[in-house]
C-alpha positions as CSV (number, residue, x, y, z in Angstrom):
1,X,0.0,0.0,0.0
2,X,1.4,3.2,-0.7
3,X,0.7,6.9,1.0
4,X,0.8,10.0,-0.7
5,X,1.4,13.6,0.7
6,X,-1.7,16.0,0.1
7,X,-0.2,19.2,-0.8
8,X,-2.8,22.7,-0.4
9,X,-3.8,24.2,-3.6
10,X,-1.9,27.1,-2.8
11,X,1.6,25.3,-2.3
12,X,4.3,27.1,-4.0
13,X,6.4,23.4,-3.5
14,X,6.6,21.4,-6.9
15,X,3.4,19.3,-7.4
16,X,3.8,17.9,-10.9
17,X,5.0,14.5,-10.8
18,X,5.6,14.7,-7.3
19,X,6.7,11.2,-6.1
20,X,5.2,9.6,-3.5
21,X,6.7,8.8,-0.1
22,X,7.7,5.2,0.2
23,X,7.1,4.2,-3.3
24,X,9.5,3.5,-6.5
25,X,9.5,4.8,-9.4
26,X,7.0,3.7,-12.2
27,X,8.2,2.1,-15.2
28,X,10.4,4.4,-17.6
29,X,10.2,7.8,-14.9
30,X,13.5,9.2,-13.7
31,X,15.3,6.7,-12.0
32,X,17.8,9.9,-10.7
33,X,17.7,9.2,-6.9
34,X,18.8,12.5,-5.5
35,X,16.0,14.1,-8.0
36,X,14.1,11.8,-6.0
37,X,14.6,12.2,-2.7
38,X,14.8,16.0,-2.7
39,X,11.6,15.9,-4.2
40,X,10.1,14.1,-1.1
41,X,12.0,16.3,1.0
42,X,10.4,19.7,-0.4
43,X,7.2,18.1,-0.2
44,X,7.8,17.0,3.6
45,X,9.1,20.0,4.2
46,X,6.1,22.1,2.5
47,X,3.9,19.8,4.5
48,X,5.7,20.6,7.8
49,X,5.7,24.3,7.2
50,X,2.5,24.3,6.6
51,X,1.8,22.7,9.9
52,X,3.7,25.4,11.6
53,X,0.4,27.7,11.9
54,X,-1.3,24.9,13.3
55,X,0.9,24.0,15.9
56,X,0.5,24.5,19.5
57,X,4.5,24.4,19.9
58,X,6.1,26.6,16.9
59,X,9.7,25.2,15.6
60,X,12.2,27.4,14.7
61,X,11.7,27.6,10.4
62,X,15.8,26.5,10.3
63,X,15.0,23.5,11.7
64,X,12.0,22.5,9.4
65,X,14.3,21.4,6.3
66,X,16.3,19.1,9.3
67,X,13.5,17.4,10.2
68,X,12.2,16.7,6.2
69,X,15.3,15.3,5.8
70,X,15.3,12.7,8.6
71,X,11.8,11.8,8.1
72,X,12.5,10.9,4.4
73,X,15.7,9.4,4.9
74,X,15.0,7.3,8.1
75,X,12.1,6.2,5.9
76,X,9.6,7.0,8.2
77,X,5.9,6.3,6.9
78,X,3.9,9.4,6.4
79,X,0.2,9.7,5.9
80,X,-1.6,11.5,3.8
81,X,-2.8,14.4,5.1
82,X,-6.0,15.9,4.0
83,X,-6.4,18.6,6.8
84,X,-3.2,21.4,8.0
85,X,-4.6,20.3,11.6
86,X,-3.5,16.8,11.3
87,X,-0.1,18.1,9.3
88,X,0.2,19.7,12.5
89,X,-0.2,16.6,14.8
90,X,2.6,15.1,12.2
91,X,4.8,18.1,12.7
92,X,4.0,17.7,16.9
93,X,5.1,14.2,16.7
94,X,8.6,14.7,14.8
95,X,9.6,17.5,17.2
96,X,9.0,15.4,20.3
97,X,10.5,12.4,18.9
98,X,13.9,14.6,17.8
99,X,14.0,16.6,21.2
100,X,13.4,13.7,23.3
101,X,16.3,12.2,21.3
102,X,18.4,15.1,22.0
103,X,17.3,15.0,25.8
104,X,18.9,10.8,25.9
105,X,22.1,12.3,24.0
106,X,22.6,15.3,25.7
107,X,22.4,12.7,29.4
108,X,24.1,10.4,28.1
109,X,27.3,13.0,27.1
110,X,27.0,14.3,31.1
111,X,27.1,10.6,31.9
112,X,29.8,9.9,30.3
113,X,31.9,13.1,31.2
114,X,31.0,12.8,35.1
115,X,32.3,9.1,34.7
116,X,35.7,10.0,32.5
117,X,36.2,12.8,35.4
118,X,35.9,10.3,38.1
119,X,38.0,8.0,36.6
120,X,40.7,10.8,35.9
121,X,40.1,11.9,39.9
122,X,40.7,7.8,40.9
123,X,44.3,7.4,38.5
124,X,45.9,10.7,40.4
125,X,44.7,9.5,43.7
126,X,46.0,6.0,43.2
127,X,49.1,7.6,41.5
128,X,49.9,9.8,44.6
129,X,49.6,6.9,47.0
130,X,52.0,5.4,44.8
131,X,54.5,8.1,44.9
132,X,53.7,8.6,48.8
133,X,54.5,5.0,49.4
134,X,57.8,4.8,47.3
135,X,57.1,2.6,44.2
136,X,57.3,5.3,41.9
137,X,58.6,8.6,41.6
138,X,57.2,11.8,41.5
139,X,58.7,13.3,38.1
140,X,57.5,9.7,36.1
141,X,54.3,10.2,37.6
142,X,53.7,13.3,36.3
143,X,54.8,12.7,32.8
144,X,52.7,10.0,32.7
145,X,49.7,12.3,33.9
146,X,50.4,14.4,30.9
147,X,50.4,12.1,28.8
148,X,46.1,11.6,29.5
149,X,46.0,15.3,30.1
150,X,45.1,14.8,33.7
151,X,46.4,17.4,36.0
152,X,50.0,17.1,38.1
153,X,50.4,15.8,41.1
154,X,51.3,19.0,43.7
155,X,52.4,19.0,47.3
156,X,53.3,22.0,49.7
157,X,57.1,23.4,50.3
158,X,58.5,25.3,51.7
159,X,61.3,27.8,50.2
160,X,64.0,29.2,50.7
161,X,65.5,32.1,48.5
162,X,67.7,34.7,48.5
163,X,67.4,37.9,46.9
164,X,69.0,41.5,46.3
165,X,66.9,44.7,47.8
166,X,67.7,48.3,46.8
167,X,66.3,50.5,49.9
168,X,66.4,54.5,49.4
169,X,66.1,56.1,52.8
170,X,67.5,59.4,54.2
171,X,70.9,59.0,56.8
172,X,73.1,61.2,58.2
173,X,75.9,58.5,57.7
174,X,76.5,55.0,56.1
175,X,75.8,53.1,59.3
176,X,72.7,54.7,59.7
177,X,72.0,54.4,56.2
178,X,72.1,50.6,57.3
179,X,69.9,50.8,60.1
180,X,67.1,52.8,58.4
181,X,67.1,50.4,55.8
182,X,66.8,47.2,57.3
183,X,63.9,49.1,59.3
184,X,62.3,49.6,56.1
185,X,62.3,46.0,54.9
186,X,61.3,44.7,58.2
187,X,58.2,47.0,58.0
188,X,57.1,47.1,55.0
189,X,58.7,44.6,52.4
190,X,56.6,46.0,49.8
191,X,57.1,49.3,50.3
192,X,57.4,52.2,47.9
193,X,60.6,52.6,48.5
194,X,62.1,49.2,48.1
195,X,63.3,47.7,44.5
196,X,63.8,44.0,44.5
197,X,66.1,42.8,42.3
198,X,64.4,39.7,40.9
199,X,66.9,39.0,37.7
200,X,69.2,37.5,40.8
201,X,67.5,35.0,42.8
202,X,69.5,32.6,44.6
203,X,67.6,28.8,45.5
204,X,68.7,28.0,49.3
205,X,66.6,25.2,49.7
206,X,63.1,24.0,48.9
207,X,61.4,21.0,51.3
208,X,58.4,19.5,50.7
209,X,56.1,20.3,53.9
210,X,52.8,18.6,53.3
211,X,51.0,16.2,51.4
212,X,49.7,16.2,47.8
213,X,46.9,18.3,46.7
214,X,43.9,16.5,45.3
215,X,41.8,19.2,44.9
């Protein structure tokens, strides 16, 4: 049994010869399949546009060619459809089948991501343990983190640096000079008048204080 699409008389889509969804074509007609099919897409898509007015829920019009397309290609059956209220039920039906489709993918992406995170969270627990206990050291573990982009591991130290301060006070000799300067950087290290020379740093020493952070 085959189903044809009733198009309204005032349909600017092409009606002569239009092909009829689901069907082949007859003896000696065109047998050019993409002339075909995007003839059954304009008229699904005339249909569906048409439908628009009588639809409680009004698609967006950029979305109307999409959903032509799927219907024809998926080869879903389509009734004929004497009335623009029941092209409108037709036109209800695709748009809750495709959103409730995009509803599944779009919880089945945060599923997946929530399940990738907590998988990346376990690996740079378990690899910290690892490195806490001894097995492994702390600079392979990390390249290996890089390697599946998941973040370093980091602990606390503490550090010990040296550095170079220029202080401009006001004496009435060198030694005082001195004395008002160390004043200065023992007030206010980040004073106005102190210039830290940080192209000469020297490393001291640097311990490691705490344990890894996880967060």
């Amino acid at each position: 049994m085959t189903t044809a699409i009733a198009i309204p008389d005032n349909s600017t889509a092409p009606t002569g010869s239009l092909p009829r969804i689901g069907t082949a074509p007859a003896d000696g007609a065109a047998t050019d399949t993409a002339v075909q099919l995007e003839l059954r897409i304009q008229a699904v898509h005339h249909l569906l546009t048409t439908a628009g007015a009588h639809s409680s829920d009004q698609p967006d019009p950029d979305d109307l060619r999409s959903i032509a397309t799927t219907l024809v290609e998926s080869g879903t059956p389509v009734p004929a459809v004497p009335t623009a209220a029941a092209a409108g039920r037709l036109l209800a039906e695709a748009l809750t089948a495709q959103r409730t489709a995009h509803t599944r993918a779009v919880t089945e992406h945060r599923a997946a991501d929530t399940a990738w995170d907590a998988f990346r969270d376990d690996v740079r627990r378990r690899a910290a343990q690892a490195v806490e206990d001894g097995h492994i050291c702390l600079d392979g573990t990390n390249a290996a983190l890089r390697e599946f982009d998941i973040d370093q591991l980091r602990r606390e130290y503490r550090v010990e640096l040296t550095v170079t301060v220029f202080v401009t006070v006001s004496a009435c000799d060198e030694d005082g000079a001195y004395d008002a300067a160390e004043d200065e950087v023992r007030t206010e290290l980040r004073g106005d008048g102190l210039d830290i020379d940080t192209d000469d740093i020297g490393h001291v020493n640097a311990e490691a204080t705490g344990d890894f952070d996880l967060d």
